[in-house]
N, C-alpha and C positions, 0 to 999 in steps of 0.2 A: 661588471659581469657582462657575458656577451649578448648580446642582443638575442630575445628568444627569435624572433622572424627568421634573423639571420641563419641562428642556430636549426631551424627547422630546414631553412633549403638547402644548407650544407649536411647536417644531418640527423634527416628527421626521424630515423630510430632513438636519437638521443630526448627528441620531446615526447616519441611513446612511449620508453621505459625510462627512459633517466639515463641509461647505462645502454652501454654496444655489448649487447649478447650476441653469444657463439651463432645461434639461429638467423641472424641477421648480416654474420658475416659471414658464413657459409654463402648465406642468399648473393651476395654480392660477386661471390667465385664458381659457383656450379650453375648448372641450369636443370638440378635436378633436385630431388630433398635428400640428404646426406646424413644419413646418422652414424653415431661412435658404436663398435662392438668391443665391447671388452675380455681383454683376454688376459689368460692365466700361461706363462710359460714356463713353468718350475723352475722361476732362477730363485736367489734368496737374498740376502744382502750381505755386505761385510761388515755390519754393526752386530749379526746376528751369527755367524759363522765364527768368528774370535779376530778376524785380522784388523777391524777397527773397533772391536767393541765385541759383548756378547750380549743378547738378550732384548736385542733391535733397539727403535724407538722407544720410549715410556709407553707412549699414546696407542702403539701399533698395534690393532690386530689384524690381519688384511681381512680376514672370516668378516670382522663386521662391518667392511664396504665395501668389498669383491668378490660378491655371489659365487664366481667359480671358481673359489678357492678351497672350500669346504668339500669339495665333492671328489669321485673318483676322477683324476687330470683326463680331458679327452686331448687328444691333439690337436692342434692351432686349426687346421684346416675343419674339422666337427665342430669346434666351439666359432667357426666364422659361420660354417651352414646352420648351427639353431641359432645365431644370432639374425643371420640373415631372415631369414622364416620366421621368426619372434617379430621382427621391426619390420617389416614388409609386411604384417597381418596387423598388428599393433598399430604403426604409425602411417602408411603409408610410404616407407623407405625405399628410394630406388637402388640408389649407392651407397658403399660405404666406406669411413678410418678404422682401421684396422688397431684399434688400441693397447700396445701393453701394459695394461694395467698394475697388472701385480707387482710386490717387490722392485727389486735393480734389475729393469732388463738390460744392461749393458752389460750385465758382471758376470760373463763369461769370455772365451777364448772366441777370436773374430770369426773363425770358421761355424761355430758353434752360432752366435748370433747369426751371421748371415743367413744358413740353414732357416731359423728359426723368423725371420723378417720374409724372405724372399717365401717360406710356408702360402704366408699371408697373402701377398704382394702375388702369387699366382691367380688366385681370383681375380674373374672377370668384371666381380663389381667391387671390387675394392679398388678407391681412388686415390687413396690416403695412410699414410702411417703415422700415429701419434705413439712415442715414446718414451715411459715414464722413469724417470732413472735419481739416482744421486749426483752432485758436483766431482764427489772423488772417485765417480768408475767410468768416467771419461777421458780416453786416452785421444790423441790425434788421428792414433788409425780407425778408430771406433767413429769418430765425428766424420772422417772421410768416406768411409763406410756408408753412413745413416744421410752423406750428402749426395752421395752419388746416384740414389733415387728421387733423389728433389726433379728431375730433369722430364720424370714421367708420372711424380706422384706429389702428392701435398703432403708436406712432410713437416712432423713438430716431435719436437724434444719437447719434456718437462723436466724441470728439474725440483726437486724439493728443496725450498728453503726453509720454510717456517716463517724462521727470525731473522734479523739481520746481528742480534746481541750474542755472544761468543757464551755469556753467562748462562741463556737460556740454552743453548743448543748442547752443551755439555749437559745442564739438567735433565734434560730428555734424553739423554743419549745419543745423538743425530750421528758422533762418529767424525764430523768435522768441522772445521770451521767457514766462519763468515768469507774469509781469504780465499779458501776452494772454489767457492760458488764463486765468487767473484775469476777467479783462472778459469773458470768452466762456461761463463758465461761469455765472457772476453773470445777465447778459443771457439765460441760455437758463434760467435756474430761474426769471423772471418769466411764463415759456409755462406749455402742457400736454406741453411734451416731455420725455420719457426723457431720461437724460444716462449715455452709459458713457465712462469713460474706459480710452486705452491706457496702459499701464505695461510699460518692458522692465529685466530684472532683468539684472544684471553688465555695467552699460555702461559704457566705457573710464573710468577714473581713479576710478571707484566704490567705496567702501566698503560695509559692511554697515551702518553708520552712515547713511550717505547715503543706502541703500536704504529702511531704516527710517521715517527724516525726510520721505521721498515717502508710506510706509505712512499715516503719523500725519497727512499735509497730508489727502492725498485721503480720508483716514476723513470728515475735519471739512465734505467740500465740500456734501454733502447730495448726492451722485448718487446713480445708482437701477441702475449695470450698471458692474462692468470686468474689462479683457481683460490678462492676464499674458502675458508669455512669456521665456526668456533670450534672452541676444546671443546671434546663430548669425551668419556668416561667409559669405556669398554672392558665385558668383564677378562680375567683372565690377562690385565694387562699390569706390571708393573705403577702406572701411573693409577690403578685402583685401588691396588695399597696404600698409596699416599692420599687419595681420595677420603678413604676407610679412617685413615689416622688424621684426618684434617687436617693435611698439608696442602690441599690441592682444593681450590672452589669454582665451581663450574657458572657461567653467567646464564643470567633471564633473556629471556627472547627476545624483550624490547630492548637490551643493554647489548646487543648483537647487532640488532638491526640499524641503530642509533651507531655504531662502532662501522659497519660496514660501509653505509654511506660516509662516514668521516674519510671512510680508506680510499674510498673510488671516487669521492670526491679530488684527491693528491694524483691521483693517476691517470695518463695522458687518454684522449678520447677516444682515440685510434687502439687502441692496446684494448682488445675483444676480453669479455669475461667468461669463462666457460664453466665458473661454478660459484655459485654465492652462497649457497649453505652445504653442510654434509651432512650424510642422514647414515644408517646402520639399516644392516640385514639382520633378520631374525630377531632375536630378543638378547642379542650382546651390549644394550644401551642399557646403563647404570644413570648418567648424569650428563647433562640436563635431558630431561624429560617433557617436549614443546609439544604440547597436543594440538599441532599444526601441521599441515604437511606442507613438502618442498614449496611448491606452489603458491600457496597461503603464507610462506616466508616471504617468500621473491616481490608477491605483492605488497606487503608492510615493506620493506625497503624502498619502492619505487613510490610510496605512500609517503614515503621518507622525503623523498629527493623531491615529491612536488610541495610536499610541507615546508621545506625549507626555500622550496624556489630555485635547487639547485640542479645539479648533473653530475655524472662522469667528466672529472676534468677539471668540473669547476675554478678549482682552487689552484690549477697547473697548467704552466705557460709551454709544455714541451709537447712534442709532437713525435711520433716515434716512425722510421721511417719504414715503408715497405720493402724489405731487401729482395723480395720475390713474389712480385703481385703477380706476373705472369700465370694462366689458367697453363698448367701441365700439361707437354705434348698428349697425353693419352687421350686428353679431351678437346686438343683444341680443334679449330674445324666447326665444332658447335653451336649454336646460334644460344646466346643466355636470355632467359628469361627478362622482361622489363614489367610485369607485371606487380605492384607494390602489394596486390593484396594476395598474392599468393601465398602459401605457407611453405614453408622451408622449418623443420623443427630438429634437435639434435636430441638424446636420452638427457645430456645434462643440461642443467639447469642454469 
C-alpha cells in the first residue's frame, strides 16, 4: 500500500476524506465556489415513450430525486435564477453547472437540445454544463454538439449505467445493454468531454461479486467522475411491486457503507466522486429507511476507509488521464486560489 506521507503530499484530500470529492476538484479548477443547479427540461426517455421499452426503469421515479419535477415546468432560464438566489444565500455560491438532471437530456432533435443547452449557457455565472443522459441517445452529432462548448465551459456528460450485467439491466428495464455504454463511452473519450458514470449498489439478484466486477469494469474505462448510490424503493414505481411481493430486498446502512468503500476502493484516485449516497424528496421512500442524513452517511464511509487503513484507489494500479484539465477560455486570465483552507462546496455530496 502506498505510503500514507507520500499519499498526503501528492494528495492530501485523499487522507482527509479517504475519497476525491467533487468539492475538492472543483477547488482545484475555479477560483471561485461553484455549485450544480439542477434542472428539469421536459425531455423523457425511450424506455418510457415505447421505442425501447415502456414504463422506464423499475427503480425510477424522477419526483423522488428531482425536486423540479413535480411542479409546474418553469423554463431553464427561472429554474437557473431561483437556483441561483437559493445557493448564493444558502451556500455562499459564486458560479455555477448548469445540470440536466432529469430524464434523457439528449433525446431530442439537435436543434431542440441546442436551444435548450445554450438557454443555460447564456448566463453570466454559469461556467459549466453537466449532462445527464443514457448510452443509447447518443448519436455523434449530439456528442459534437455537447463538445463544442468544452472550449469556453466545463463540460460533463453522465451517463447511466447501473450494472455492467446484461441480466440485471433487462431486470430493471434500462432499455439497453452493457455493449451501448460501452459504444457511448468509447465515442465520448474521442471529445473534450468529462465522462461520469452512474453506478447503483444492491440491485435485485446482485452479489458482492457482481458488484465488485462493475468496480473493476468502470476503474478500466478511463472516466473522469462517478456517482454511487444504494437501491432505495420509491412509491409508485414498478420496482415497489416486487418489493410488496418479496421479490426485491433493500440493504442496511452499514451493508452500504461497508459495499461503498469495497467500490472506491477498485477505482482510480483521480476519477472525482460526485455522489456517494441517494436520498428522496418528499415522502416517496418506501425502503430502506436510514435515519441518517447525507452527511451522517458520507461520514460512516470515510469512518470506513480510516478503519480499514485504506482510500480511493487503494486496491487500483490505473490512473485515469486528464483529457482537458485546461481552466476554460471564459475564465482564464484568472488568478486561482492557493488557499488549502478555503471552502469550495458543491449541493452534492
Amino acid at each position: 500500500m502506498e505510503n500514507m506521507s507520500i499519499l498526503y503530499q501528492q494528495k492530501p484530500h485523499l487522507l482527509k476524506y479517504r475519497y476525491f470529492t467533487f468539492s475538492e476538484y472543483l477547488k482545484e479548477r475555479f477560483p471561485y465556489k461553484v455549485h450544480k443547479i439542477p434542472l428539469h427540461a421536459g425531455f423523457t426517455c425511450p424506455n418510457r415513450d415505447g421505442r425501447a421499452g415502456i414504463g422506464g426503469c423499475t427503480y425510477c421515479i424522477n419526483e423522488s430525486f428531482s425536486p423540479n419535477v413535480g411542479e409546474t415546468r418553469l423554463s431553464i432560464k427561472e429554474q437557473i435564477e431561483i437556483g441561483k438566489a437559493f445557493q448564493k444565500k444558502k451556500y455562499g455560491a459564486e458560479k455555477f453547472i448548469a445540470y440536466f438532471q432529469s430524464f434523457t437530456n439528449t433525446y431530442a432533435d439537435l436543434e431542440t437540445l441546442k436551444t435548450c443547452y445554450e438557454e443555460a449557457l447564456t448566463d453570466k455565472d454559469i461556467v459549466g454544463i453537466s449532462i445527464g443522459t443514457r448510452p443509447d441517445c447518443v448519436t455523434d452529432e449530439i456528442l459534437s454538439l455537447i463538445n463544442s462548448y468544452t472550449k469556453d465551459y466545463h463540460v460533463w456528460i453522465e451517463y447511466g449505467l447501473q450494472s455492467i450485467h446484461d441480466k440485471t439491466l433487462k431486470y430493471i428495464n434500462r432499455g439497453h445493454d452493457y455493449n451501448a455504454f460501452l459504444d457511448a463511452i468509447n465515442r465520448t473519450k474521442n471529445t473534450c468531454i468529462r465522462i461520469c458514470v452512474h453506478v447503483i449498489l444492491g440491485l435485485p439478484g446482485e452479489t458482492v461479486e457482481d458488484m465488485m466486477e462493475t468496480a473493476y469494469a468502470v476503474a478500466g474505462l478511463g472516466i473522469h467522475g462517478i456517482k454511487l448510490h444504494h437501491l432505495y424503493v420509491a412509491k409508485n414505481t414498478a420496482l415497489a411491486e416486487d418489493y410488496f411481493r418479496g421479490k426485491v430486498k433493500t440493504m442496511g446502512m452499514d451493508t452500504y457503507v461497508k459495499l461503498a468503500v469495497d467500490f472506491l476502493e477498485r477505482i482510480p484516485s483521480n476519477v472525482t466522486v460526485q455522489r456517494l449516497v441517494g436520498d428522496t424528496h418528499g415522502n416517496s421512500l418506501i425502503s430502506p429507511i436510514w435515519k441518517s442524513t447525507k452527511v451522517e452517511i458520507t461520514q460512516r464511509i470515510i469512518r470506513e476507509f480510516e478503519r480499514r487503513g485504506t482510500y480511493q484507489g487503494s486496491r487500483c494500479n490505473i490512473l485515469t488521464p486528464d483529457i482537458n484539465n485546461s481552466i476554460p477560455s471564459s475564465i482564464q486570465g484568472m488568478q486561482k486560489l492557493d488557499n488549502k483552507e478555503s471552502e469550495f462546496h458543491t449541493v452534492e455530496i
